[in-house]
RODO-2510 file (C-alpha; in nm, 4 decimals, decimal comma):
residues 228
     n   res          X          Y          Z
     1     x    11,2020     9,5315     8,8051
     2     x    11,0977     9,8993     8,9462
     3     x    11,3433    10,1211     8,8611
     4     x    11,2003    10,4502     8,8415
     5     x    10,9444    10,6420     9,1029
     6     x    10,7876    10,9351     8,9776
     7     x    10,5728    11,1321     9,2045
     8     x    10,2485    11,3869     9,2080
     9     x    10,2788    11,6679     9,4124
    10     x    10,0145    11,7982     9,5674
    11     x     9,8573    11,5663     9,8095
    12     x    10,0955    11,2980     9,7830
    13     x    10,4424    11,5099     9,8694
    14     x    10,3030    11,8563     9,9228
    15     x    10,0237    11,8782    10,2013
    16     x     9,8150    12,1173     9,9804
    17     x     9,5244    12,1401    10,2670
    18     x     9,8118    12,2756    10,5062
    19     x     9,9674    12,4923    10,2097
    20     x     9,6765    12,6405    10,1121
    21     x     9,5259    12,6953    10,4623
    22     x     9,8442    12,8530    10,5616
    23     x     9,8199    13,0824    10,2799
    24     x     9,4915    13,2063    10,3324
    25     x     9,5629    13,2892    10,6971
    26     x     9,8734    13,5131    10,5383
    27     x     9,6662    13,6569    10,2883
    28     x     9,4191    13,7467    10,5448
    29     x     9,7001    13,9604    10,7127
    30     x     9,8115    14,1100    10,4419
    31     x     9,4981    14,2070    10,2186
    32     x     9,1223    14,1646    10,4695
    33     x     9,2969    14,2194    10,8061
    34     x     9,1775    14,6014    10,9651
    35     x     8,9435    14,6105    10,6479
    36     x     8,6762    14,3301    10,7239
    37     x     8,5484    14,1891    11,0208
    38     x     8,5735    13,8147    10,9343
    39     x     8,8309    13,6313    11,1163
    40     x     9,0869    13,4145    10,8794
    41     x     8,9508    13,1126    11,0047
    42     x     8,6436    13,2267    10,8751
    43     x     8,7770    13,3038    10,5125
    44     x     8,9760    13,0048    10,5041
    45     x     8,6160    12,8283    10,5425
    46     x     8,4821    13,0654    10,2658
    47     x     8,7766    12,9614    10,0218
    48     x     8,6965    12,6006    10,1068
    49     x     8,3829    12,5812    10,0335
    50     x     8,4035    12,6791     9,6627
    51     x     8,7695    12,5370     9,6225
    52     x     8,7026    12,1867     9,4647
    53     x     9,0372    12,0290     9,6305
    54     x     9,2262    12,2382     9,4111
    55     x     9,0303    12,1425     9,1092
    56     x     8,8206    12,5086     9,0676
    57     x     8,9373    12,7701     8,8689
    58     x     9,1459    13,0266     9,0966
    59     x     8,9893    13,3273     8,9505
    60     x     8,6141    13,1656     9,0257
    61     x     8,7329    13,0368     9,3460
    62     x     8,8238    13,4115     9,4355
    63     x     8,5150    13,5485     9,2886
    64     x     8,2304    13,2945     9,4840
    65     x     8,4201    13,3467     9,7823
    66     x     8,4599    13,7563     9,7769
    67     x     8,0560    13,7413     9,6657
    68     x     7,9371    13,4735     9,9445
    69     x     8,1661    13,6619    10,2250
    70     x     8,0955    14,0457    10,0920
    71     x     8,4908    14,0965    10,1201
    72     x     8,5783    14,4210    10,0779
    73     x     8,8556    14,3608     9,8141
    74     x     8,8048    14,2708     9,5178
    75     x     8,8233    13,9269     9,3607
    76     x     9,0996    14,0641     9,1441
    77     x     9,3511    14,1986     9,4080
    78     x     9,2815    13,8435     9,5777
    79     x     9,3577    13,6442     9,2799
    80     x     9,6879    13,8383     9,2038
    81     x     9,8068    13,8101     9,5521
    82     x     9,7579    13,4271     9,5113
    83     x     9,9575    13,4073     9,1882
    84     x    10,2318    13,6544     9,3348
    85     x    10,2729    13,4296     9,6365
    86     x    10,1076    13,1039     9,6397
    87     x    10,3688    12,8299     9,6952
    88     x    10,6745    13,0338     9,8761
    89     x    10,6087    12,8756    10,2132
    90     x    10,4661    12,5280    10,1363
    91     x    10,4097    12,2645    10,3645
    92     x    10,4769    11,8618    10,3150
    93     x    10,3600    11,5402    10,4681
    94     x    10,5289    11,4122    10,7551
    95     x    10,8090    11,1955    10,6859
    96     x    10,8876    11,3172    10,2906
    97     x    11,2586    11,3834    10,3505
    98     x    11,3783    11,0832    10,5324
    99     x    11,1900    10,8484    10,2841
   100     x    11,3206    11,0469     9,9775
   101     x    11,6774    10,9873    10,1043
   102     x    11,6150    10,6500    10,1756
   103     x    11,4514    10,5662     9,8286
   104     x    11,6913    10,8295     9,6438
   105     x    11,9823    10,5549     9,7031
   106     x    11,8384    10,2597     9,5535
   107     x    11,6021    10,4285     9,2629
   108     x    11,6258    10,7108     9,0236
   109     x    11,3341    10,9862     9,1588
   110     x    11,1864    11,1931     8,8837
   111     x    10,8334    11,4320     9,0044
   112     x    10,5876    11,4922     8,7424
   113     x    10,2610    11,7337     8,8381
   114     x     9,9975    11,9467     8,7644
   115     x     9,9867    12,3165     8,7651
   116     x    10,1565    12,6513     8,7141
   117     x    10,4950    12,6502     8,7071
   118     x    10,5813    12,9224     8,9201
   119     x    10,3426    12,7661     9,1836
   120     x    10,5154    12,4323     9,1636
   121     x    10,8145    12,5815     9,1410
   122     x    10,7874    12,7842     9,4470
   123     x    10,7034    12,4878     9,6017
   124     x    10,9667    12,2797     9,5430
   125     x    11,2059    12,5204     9,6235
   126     x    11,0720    12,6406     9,9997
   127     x    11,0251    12,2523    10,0863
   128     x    11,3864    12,1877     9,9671
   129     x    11,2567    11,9124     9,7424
   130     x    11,4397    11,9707     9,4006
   131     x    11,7598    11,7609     9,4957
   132     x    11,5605    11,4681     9,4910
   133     x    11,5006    11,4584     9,1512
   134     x    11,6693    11,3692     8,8464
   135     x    11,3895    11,4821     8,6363
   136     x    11,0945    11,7125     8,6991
   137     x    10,8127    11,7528     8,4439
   138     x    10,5214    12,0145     8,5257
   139     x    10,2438    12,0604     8,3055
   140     x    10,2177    12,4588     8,1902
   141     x    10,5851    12,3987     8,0928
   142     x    10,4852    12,0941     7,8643
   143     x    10,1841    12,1868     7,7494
   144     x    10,0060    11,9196     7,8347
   145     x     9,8544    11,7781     8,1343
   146     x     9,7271    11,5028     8,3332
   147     x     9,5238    11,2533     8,2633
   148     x     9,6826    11,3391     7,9000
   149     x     9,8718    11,0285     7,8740
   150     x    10,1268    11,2302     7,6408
   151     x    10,2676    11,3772     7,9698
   152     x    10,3602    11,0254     8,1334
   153     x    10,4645    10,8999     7,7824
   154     x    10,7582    11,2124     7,7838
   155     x    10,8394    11,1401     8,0971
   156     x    10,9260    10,7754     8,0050
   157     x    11,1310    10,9240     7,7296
   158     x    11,2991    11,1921     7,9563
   159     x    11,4002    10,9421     8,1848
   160     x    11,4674    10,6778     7,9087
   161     x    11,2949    10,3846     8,0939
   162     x    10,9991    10,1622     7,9998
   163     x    10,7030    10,1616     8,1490
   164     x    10,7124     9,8731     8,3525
   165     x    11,0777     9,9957     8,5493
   166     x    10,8176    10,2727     8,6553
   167     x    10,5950    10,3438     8,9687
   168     x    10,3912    10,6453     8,9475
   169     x    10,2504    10,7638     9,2859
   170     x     9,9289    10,9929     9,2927
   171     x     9,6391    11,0766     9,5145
   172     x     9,3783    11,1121     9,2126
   173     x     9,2295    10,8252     9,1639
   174     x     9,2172    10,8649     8,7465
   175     x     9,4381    11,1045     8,6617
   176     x     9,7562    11,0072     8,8469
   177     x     9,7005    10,6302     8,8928
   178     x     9,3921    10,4308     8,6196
   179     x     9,6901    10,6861     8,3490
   180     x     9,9598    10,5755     8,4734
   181     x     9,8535    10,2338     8,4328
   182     x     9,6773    10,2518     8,1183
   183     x    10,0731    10,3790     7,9823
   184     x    10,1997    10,0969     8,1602
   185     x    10,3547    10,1944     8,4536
   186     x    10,2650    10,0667     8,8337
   187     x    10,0652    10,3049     8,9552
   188     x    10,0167    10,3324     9,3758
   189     x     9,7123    10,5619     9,5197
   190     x     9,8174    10,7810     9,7974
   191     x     9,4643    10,6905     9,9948
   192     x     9,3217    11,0045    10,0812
   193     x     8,9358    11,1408    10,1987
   194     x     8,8667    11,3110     9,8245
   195     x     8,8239    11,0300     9,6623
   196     x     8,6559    10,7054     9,6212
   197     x     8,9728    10,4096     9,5476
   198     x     9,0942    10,3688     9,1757
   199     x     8,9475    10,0664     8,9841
   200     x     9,2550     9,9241     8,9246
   201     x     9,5792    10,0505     9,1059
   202     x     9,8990     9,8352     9,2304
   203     x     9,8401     9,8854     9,5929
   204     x     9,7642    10,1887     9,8525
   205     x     9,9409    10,3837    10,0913
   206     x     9,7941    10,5745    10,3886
   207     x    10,1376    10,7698    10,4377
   208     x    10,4972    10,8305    10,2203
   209     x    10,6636    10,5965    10,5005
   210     x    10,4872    10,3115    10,3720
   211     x    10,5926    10,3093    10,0516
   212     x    10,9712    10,1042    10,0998
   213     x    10,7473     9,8161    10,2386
   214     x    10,4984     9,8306     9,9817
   215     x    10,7942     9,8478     9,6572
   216     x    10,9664     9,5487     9,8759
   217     x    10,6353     9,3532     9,7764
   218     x    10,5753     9,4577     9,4441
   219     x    10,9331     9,3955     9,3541
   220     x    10,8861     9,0223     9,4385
   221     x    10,5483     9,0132     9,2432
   222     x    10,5021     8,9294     8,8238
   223     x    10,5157     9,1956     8,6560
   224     x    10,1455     9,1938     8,5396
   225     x    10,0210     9,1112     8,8825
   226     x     9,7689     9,4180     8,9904
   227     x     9,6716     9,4356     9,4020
   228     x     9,3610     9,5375     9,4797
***
């Protein structure tokens, strides 16, 4: 019996293309803007292109993109500026409210992600997110991060639930869901273009708002049944 959801963050709650995109464009007006030519459409493409989906280190990210663009800032003043203010103003999929206060009544909601806390922090706090959750677990504060399956394994004891009361939704296809399954929990793929599918997962979602449908089937299933 599912008891527990625990989510990821970016990409599955969080619309980190639209948070990140939106950022740029701001730190275009505040930093290149009257110094530089290039439009912020054209640095957001620069940032893309050496961004990894989030996986690059910010500080190379910064440094490729002020080198391939010729910015006239430095890498440095870029990369402060993003740890200053990346986060205040994020943006979420459509939908992640309502569904969060629909699931919030019938299962305990804990979030457990990736990154630097004041990022994730920030965050949570301009999408209004943090009332959702009874527990929130984010990996510079632990120490630890995914696919570490330490991190899953303390949030099993934080919430004090076994594995199998738990669904852990994620859009990477081994660090958030092939884990999360390997600790025993359910583990759902937010379906996205990054990625090619998990090997093994308990089912996909295109969207949050599918999710209620999809627990309605797994709760009816054995627990050891996996979907394709």
């Amino acid at each position: 019996m599912i008891e527990h959801l625990i989510f990821d963050l970016d990409q599955t709650l969080v619309d980190r293309s639209s948070t990140l995109r939106k950022f740029v464009h701001n730190q275009h007006a505040r930093l290149l803007a009257g110094r530089s030519e290039l439009t912020a459409e054209d640095y957001w493409a620069g940032i893309q292109r050496f961004d990894k989906n989030g996986y690059a280190s910010k500080s190379e990210m910064f440094e490729q993109t002020a080198e391939f663009l010729q910015l006239p800032v430095p890498a440095s003043e870029l990369l402060e500026d993003f740890l200053s203010n990346y986060g205040a103003d994020a943006v979420l999929f459509d939908g992640v409210h309502e569904v969060l206060s629909q699931l919030q009544k019938t299962y305990q909601l804990a979030l457990l992600s990736n990154g630097r806390s004041k990022a994730q922090r920030a965050k949570i706090a301009s999408t209004g997110l943090a009332g959702y959750f009874d527990l929130t677990i984010i990996s510079q504060e632990v120490g630890m991060k995914k696919p570490d399956p330490r991190i899953f394994q303390l949030c099993l004891r934080q919430l004090e639930a076994q594995p199998h009361q738990c669904l852990y939704l994620g859009d990477h296809p081994v660090n958030d869901v092939e884990t999360a399954k390997s600790c025993g929990l359910l583990g759902v793929w937010r379906a996205n273009d990054h990625y090619q599918p998990p090997a093994q997962s308990d089912g996909q979602i295109q969207s949050l708002s599918q999710l209620p449908q999809l627990l309605e089937k797994l709760q009816l299933r054995p627990e050891s049944s996996v979907l394709a």
